[in-house]
C-alpha positions as CSV (number, residue, x, y, z in Angstrom):
1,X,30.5,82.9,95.5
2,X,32.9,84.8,93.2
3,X,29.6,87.0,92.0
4,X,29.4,88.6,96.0
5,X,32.7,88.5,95.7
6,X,32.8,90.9,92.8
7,X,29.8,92.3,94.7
8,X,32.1,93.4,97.6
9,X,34.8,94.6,95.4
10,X,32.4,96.9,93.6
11,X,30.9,98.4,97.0
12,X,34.1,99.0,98.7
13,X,35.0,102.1,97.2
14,X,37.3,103.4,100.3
15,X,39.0,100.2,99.8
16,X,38.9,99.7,103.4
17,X,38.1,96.2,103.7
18,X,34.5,96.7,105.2
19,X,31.4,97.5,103.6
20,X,29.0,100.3,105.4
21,X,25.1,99.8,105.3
22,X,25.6,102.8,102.7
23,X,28.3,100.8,100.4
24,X,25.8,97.3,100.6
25,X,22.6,99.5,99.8
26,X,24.5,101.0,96.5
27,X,25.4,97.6,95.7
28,X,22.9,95.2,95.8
29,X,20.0,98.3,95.0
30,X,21.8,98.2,91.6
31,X,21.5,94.3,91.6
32,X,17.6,94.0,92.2
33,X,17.7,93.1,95.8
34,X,14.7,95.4,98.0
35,X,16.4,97.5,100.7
36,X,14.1,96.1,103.4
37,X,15.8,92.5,102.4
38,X,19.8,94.2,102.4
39,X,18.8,96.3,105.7
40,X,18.3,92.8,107.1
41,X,21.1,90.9,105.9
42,X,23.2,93.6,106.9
43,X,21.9,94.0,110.6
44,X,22.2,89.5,110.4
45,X,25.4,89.9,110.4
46,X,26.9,93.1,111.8
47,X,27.3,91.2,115.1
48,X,29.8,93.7,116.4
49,X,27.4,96.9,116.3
50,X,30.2,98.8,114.2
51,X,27.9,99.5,111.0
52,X,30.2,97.5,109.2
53,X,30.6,94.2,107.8
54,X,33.7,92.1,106.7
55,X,34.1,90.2,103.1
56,X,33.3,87.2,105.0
57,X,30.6,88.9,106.6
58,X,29.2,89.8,103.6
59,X,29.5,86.1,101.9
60,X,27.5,84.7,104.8
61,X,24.6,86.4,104.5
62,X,24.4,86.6,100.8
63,X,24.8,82.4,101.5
64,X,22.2,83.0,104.0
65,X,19.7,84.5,101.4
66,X,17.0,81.8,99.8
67,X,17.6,81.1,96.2
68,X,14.3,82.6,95.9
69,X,15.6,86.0,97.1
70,X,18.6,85.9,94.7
71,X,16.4,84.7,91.9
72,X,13.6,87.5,92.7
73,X,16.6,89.8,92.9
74,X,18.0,88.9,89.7
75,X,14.1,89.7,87.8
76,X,14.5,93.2,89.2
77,X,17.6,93.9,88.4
78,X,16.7,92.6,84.6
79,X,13.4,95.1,84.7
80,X,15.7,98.0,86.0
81,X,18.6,97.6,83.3
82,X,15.1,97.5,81.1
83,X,13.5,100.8,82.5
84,X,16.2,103.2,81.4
85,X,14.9,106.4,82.9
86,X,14.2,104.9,86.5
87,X,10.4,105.6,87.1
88,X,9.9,102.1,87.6
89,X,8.0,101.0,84.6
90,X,9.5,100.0,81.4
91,X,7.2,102.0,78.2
92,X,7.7,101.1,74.5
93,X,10.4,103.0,73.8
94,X,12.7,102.0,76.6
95,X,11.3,98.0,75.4
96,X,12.1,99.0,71.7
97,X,15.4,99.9,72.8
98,X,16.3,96.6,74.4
99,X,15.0,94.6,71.0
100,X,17.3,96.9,69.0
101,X,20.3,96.4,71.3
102,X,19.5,92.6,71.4
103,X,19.5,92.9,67.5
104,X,15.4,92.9,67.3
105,X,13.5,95.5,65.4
106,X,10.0,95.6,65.9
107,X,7.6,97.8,64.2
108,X,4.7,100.2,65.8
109,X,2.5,98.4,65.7
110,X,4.1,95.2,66.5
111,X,5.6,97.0,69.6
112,X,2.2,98.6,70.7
113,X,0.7,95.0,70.4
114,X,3.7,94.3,72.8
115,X,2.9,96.3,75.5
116,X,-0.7,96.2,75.7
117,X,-0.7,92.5,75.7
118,X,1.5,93.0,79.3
119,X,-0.1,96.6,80.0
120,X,-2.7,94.8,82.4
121,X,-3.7,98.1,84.1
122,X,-3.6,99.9,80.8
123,X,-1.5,102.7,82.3
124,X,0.7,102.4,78.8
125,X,3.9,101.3,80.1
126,X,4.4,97.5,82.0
127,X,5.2,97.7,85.7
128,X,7.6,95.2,87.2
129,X,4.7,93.2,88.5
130,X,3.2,93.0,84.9
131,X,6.9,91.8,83.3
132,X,6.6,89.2,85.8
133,X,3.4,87.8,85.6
134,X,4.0,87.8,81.9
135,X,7.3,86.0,81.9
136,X,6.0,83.6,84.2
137,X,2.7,83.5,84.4
């Protein structure tokens, strides 16, 4: 719980106390959850109709998630930190740049060997759906 918690305290930027739809969105967008799912859990639990949701609001419906969701949410947010300019696929360089900061250095070849072993659609960068079905088969 003290991760949502942090959560919270990150989205409340007015420091009002209450997080909008806006303020949950920023949030847990940055944390790999899929707006469609935080729309949801918002609406789940905005009982009052004000477009606002309490700290204890907000704990209850990140309890209420699966631990699928959480876990699926904790993949993308892994892939994003991963795909450094945004566009939603993660090419060699931005890969080479995660070995290096994890101490790694791989050469050219070894990297291009890399990618085109997860590169299933041979577009030349690895999609989220790839880094998945790599990782986990």
């Amino acid at each position: 719980m003290a991760h949502y918690e942090e959560f919270f305290r990150k989205a409340d930027v007015d420091k009002s106390g209450f997080l909008t739809i806006y303020e949950v969105t920023a949030i847990l967008k940055q944390n790999g959850y899929k707006e469609d799912k935080i729309k949801a859990i918002f609406c789940s639990v905005d009982s009052s109709g004000d477009r606002k949701i309490s700290r204890d609001e907000f704990l209850v419906a990140m309890g209420q998630c699966s631990p699928k969701d959480h876990k699926a949410a904790q993949m993308r947010s892994v892939f994003q930190s991963f795909d450094r300019n945004g566009d939603g696929t993660v090419s060699a360089s931005e890969l080479d740049a995660v070995f290096r900061e994890l101490g790694t250095r791989l050469t050219d070849v070894e990297m291009k060997r890399l990618v085109a072993k997860m590169d299933k659609d041979r577009s030349g960068s690895i999609s989220y759906e790839e880094f998945v079905k790599e990782l986990f088969g």
